[in-house]
VOGU-3710 file (C-alpha; in Angstrom, 3 decimals, decimal comma):
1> xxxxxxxxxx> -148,722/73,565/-65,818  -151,870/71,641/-66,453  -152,242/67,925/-66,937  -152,178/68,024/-70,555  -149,814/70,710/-70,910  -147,810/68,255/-69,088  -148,053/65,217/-70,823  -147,180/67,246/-74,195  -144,251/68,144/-73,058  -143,324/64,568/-71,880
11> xxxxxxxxxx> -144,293/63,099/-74,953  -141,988/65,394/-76,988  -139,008/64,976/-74,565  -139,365/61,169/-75,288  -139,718/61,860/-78,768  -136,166/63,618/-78,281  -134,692/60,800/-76,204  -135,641/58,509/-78,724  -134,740/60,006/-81,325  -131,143/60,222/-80,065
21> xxxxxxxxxx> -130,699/56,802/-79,370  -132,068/55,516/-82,842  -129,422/58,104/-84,123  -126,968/56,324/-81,920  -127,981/52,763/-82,898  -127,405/53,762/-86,640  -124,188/55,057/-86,524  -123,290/51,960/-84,555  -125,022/49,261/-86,169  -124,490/50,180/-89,829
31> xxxxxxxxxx> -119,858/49,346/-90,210  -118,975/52,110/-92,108  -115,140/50,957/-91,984  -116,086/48,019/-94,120  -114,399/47,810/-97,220  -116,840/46,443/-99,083  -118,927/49,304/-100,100  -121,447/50,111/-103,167  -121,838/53,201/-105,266  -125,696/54,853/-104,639
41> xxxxxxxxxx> -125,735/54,727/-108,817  -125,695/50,322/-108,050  -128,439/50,352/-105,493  -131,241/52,899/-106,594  -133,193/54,812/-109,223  -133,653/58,787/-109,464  -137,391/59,443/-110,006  -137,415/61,994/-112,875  -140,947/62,193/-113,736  -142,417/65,763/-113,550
51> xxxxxxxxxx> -145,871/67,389/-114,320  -147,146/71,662/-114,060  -149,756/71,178/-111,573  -151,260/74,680/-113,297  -152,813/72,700/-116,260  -154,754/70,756/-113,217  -155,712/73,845/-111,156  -158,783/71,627/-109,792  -157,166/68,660/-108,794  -156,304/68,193/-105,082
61> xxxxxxxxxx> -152,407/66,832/-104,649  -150,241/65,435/-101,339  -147,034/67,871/-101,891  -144,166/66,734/-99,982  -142,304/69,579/-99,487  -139,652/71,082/-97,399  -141,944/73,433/-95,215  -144,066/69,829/-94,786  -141,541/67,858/-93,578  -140,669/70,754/-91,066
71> xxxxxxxxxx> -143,896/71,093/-89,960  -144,802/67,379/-88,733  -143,419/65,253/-91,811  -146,988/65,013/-93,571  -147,740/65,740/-97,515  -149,464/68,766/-97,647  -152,662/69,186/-99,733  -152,324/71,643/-102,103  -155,077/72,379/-105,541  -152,990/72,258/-108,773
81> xxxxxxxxxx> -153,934/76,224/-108,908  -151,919/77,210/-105,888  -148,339/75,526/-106,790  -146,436/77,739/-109,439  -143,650/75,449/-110,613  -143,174/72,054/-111,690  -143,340/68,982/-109,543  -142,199/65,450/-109,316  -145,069/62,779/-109,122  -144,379/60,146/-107,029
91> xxxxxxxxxx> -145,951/56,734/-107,919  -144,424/54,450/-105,908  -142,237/54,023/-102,946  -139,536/56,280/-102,544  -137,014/58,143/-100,173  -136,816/61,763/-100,684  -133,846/63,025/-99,778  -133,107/66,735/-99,507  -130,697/68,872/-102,512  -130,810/72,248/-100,303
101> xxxxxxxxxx> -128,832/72,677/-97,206  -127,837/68,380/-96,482  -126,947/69,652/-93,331  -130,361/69,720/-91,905  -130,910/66,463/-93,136  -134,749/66,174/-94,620  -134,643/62,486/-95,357  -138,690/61,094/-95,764  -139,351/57,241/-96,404  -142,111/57,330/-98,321
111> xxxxxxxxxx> -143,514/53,797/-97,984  -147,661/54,103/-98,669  -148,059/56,552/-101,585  -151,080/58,499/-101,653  -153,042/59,322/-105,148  -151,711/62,653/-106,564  -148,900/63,328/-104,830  -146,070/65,264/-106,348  -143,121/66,712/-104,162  -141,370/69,745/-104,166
121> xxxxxxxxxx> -137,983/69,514/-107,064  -135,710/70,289/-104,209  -135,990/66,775/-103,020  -134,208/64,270/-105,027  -136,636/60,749/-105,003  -134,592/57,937/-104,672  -136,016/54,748/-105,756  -134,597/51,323/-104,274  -133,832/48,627/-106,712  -131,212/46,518/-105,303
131> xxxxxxxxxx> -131,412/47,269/-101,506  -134,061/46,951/-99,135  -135,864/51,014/-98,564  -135,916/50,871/-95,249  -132,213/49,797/-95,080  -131,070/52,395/-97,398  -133,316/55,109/-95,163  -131,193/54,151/-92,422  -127,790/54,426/-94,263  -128,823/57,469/-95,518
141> xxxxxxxxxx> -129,459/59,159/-92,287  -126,121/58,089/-90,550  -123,350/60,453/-89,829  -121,660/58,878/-92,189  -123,572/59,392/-95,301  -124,608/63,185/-94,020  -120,961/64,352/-94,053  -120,746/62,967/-96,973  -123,083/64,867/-98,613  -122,371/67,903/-97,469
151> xxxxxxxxxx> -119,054/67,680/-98,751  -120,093/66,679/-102,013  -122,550/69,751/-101,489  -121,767/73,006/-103,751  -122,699/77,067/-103,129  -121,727/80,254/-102,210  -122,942/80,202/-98,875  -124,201/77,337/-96,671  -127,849/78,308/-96,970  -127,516/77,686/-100,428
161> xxxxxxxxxx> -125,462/74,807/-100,633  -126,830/71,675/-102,437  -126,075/68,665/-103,627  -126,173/67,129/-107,186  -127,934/64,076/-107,836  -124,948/62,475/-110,022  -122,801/63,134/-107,464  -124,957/61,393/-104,732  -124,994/58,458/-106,693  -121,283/58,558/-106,325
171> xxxxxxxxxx> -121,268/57,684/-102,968  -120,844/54,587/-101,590  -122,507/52,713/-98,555  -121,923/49,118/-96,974  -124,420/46,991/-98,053  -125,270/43,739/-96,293  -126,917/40,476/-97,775  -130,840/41,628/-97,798  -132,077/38,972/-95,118  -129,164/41,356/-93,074
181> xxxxxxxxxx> -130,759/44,389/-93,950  -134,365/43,384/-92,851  -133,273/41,797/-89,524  -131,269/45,249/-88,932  -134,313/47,004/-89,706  -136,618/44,694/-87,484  -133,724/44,992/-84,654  -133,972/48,984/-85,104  -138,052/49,385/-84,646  -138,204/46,611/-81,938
191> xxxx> -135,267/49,021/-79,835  -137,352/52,173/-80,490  -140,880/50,929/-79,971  -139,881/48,975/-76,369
//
């Protein structure tokens, strides 16, 4: 195994490590038990504005898209031409979170929003309004929150399973003062970055 062969695979093992202990921290940080929960539908926004990239076949989007977010959780550019349904623009900050198969969890914090980009409609965009995005990203990629949705998930086979919007705006997260939700956040990318 060569040097950089090496370090690769290092890299992506911490990657992994990490990755399980900010998983950890979540389900342990953000009290599920509580009582004092809010419905989705009190906290956020859905996104619903679409546009047929086909009567733009020139311009050059940033597609978030399933395959994208598998691939190294990057937009995609993609000419109008070359996408053959409808899209959602994004215009602002959002958090895309997955309608097809929940259980694989494709959850993207969209913070810096690039001209042009659109995303794929089997991402519902959730827009914060009363809770601080990076909070709600966090919530939203618990345990908690995932078996959640897939129970609230609907299909003939679990491939095909998805989830409504209306009913993910159903469900209902603890939801601490905002100053609490940025120092969680803070205390969250100070663990992971040290």
């Amino acid at each position: 195994m060569n040097q950089i062969t090496k370090l690769q695979f290092l890299q992506q093992r911490k990657i992994k490590i990490l990755s399980k202990i900010e998983k950890t921290l979540l389900n342990s940080l953000i009290n599920f038990q509580t009582k004092d929960k809010i419905k989705l539908s009190e906290l956020i926004s859905i996104s619903k504005c679409s546009i047929d990239p086909q009567n733009t076949p020139k311009t050059l989007y940033m597609e978030y898209s399933m395959p994208a977010y598998d691939s190294n959780k990057k937009p995609n550019k993609v000419y109008g031409v070359a996408m053959h349904s409808t899209r959602l623009k994004i215009n602002e900050p959002v958090i895309l979170f997955n309608k097809l198969n929940v259980r694989k969890k494709r959850i993207w914090n969209i913070k810096k929003v690039p001209q042009n980009s659109v995303s794929s409609a089997e991402f519902i965009p959730l827009k914060a309004q009363t809770i601080y995005q990076d909070y709600l990203y966090y919530a939203l990629n618990t345990d908690y929150v995932l078996y959640k949705a897939i129970s609230l998930s609907t299909g003939s086979s679990n491939s095909q399973k998805r989830i409504v919007p209306k009913d993910l705006l159903t469900m209902k997260i603890p939801v601490p003062n905002i100053q609490q939700q940025k120092i969680l956040h803070h205390c969250l990318i100070d663990m992971i970055q040290k």
